[in-house]
PyMOL commands that place a pseudoatom at each C-alpha (Angstrom):
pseudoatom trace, name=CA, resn=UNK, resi=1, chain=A, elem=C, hetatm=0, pos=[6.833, 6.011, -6.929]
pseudoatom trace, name=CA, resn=UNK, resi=2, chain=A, elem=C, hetatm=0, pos=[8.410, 2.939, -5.090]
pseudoatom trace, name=CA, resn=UNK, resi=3, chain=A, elem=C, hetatm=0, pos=[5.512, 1.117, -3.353]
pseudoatom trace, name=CA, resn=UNK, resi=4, chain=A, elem=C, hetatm=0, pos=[6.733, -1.350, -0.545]
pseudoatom trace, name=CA, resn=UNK, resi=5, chain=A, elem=C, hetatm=0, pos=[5.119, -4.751, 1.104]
pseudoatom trace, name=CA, resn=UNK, resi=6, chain=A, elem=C, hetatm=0, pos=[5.579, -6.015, 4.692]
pseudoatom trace, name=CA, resn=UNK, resi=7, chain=A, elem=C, hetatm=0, pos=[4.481, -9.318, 6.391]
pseudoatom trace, name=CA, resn=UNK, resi=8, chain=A, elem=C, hetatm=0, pos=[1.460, -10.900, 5.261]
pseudoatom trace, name=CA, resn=UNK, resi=9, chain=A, elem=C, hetatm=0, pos=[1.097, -8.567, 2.437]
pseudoatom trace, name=CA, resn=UNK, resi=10, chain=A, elem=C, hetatm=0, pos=[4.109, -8.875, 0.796]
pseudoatom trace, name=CA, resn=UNK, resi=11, chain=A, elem=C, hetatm=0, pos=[3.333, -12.811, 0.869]
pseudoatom trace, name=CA, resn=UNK, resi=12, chain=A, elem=C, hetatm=0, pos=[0.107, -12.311, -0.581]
pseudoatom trace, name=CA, resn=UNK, resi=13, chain=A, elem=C, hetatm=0, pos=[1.725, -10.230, -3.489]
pseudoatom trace, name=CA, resn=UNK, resi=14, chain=A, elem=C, hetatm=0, pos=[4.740, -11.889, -4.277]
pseudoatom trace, name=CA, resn=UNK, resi=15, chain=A, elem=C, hetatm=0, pos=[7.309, -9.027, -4.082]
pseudoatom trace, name=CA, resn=UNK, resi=16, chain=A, elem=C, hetatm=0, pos=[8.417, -6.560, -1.234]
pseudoatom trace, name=CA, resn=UNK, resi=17, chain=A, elem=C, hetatm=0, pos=[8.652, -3.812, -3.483]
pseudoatom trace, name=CA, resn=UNK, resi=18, chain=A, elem=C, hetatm=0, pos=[7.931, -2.198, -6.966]
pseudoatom trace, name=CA, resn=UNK, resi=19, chain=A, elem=C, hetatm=0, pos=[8.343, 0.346, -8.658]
pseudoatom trace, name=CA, resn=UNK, resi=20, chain=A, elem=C, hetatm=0, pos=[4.924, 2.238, -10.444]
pseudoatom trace, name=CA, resn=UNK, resi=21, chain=A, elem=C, hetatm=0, pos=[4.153, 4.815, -12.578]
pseudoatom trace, name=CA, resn=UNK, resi=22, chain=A, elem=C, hetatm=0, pos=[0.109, 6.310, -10.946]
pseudoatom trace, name=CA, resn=UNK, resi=23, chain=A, elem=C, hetatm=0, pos=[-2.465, 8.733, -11.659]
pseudoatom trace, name=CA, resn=UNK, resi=24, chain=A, elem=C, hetatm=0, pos=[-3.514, 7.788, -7.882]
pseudoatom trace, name=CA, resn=UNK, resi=25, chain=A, elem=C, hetatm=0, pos=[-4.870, 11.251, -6.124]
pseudoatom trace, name=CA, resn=UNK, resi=26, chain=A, elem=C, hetatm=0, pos=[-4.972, 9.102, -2.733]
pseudoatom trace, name=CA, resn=UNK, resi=27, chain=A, elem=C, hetatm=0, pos=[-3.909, 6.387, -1.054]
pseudoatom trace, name=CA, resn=UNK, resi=28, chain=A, elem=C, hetatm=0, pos=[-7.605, 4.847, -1.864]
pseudoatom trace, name=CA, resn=UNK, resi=29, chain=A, elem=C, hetatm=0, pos=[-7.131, 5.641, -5.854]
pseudoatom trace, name=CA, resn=UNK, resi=30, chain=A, elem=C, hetatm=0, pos=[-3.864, 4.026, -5.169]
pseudoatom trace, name=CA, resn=UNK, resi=31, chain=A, elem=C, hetatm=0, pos=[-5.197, 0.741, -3.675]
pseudoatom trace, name=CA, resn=UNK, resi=32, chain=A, elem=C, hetatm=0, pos=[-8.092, 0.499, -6.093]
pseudoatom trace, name=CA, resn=UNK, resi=33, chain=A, elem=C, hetatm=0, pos=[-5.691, 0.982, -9.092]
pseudoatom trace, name=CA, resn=UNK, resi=34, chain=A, elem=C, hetatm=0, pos=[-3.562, -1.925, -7.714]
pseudoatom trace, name=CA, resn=UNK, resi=35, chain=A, elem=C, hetatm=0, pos=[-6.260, -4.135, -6.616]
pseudoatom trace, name=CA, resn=UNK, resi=36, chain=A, elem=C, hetatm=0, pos=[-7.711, -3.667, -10.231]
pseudoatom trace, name=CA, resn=UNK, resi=37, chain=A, elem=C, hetatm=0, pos=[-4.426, -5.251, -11.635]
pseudoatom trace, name=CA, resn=UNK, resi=38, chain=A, elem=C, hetatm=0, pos=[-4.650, -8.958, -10.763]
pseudoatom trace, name=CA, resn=UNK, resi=39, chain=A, elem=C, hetatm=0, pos=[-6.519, -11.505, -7.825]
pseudoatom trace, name=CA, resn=UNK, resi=40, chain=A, elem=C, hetatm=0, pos=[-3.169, -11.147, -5.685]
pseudoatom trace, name=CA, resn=UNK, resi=41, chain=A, elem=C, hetatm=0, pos=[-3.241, -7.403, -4.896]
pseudoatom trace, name=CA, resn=UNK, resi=42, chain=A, elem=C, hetatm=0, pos=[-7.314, -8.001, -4.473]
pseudoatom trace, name=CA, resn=UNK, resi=43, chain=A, elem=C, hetatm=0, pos=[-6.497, -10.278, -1.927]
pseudoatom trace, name=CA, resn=UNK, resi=44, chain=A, elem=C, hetatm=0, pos=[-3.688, -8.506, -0.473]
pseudoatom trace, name=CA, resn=UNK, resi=45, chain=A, elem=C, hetatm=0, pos=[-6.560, -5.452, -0.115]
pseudoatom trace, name=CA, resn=UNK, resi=46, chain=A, elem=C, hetatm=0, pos=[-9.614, -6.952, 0.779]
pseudoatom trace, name=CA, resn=UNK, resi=47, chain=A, elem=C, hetatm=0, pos=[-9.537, -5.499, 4.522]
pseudoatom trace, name=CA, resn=UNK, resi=48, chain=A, elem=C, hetatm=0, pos=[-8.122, -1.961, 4.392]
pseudoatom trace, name=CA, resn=UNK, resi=49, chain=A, elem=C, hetatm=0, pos=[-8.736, -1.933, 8.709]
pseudoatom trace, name=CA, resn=UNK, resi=50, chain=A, elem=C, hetatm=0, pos=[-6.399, -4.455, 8.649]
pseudoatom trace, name=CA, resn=UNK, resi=51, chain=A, elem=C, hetatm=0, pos=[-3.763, -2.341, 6.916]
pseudoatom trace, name=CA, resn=UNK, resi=52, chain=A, elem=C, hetatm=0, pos=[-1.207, 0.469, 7.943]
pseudoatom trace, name=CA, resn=UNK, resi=53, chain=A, elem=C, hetatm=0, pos=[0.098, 2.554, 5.189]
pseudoatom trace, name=CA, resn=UNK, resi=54, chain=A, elem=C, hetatm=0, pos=[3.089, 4.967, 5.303]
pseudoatom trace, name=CA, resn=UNK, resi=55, chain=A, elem=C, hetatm=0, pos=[3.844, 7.676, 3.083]
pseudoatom trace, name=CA, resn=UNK, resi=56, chain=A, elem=C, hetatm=0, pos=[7.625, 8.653, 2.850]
pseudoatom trace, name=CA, resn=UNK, resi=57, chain=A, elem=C, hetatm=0, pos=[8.119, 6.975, 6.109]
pseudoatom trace, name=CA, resn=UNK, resi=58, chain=A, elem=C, hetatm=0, pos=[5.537, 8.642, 8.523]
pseudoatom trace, name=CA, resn=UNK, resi=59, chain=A, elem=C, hetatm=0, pos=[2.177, 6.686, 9.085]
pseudoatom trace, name=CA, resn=UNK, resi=60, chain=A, elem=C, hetatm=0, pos=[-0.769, 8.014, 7.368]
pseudoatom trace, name=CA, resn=UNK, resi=61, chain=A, elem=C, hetatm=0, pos=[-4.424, 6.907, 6.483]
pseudoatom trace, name=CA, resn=UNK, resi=62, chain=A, elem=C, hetatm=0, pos=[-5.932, 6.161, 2.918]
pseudoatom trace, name=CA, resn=UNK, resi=63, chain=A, elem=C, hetatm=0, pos=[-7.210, 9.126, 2.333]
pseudoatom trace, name=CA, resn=UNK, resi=64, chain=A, elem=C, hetatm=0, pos=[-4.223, 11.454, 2.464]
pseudoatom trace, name=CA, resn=UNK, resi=65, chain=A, elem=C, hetatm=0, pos=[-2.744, 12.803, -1.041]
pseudoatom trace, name=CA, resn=UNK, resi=66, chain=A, elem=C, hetatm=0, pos=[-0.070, 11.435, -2.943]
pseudoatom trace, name=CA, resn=UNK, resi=67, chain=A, elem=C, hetatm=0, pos=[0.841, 14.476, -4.458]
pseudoatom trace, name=CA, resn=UNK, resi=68, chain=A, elem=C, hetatm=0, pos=[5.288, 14.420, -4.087]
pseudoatom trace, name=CA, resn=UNK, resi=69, chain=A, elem=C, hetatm=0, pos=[4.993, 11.553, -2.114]
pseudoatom trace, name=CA, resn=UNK, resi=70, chain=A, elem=C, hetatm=0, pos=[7.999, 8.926, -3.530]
pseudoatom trace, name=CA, resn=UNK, resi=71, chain=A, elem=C, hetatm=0, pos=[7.580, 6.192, -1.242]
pseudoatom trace, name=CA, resn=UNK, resi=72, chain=A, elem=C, hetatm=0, pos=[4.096, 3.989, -0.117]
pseudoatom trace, name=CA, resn=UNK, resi=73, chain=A, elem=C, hetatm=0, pos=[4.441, 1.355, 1.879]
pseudoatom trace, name=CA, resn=UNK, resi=74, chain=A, elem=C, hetatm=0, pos=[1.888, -1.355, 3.190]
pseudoatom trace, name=CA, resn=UNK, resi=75, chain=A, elem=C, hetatm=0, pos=[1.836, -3.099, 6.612]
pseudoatom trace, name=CA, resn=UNK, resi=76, chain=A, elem=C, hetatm=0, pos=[-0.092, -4.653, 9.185]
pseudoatom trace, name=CA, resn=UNK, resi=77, chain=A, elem=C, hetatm=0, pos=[-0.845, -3.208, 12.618]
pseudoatom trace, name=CA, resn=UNK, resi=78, chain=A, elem=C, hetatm=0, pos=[2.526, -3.536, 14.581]
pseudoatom trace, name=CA, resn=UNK, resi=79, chain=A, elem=C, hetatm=0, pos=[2.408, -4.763, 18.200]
pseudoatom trace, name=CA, resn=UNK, resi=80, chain=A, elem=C, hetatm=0, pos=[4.763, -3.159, 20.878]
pseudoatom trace, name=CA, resn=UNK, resi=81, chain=A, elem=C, hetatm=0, pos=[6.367, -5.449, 23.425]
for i in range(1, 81): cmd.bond("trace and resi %d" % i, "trace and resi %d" % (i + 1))
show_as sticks, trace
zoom trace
């Protein structure tokens, strides 16, 4: 599964993408397993409400399945203007 980083959280984590390998069930398994993996992603996930998340390119919420998802990405609120 490709897992992508925008803004603020792909500072925080050093890349703007990755490829992982998961036994995630949810979005939520999915954070905790990365937060688990060093102080970076912690950070990077310390305030889920200030987080978006997509799943194959349509906005979801953390607790939504993973199950044939391929792509998760992370981003802040957007704005509109």
């Amino acid at each position: 599964m490709d897992v992508l980083y925008f803004a603020w959280v792909r500072e925080r984590i050093g890349l703007p993408k990755e490829r992982i390998e998961t036994e995630a069930v949810t979005v939520s398994d999915l954070v905790a397993e990365l937060s688990a993996r060093e102080d970076r992603y912690a950070a990077a996930f310390a305030d889920l409400s200030a987080l978006r998340v997509a799943l194959d390119q349509e906005l979801s919420d953390f607790d939504a399945s993973l199950a044939g998802v391929r792509e998760v990405a992370f981003f802040p609120p957007m704005t509109g203007g």
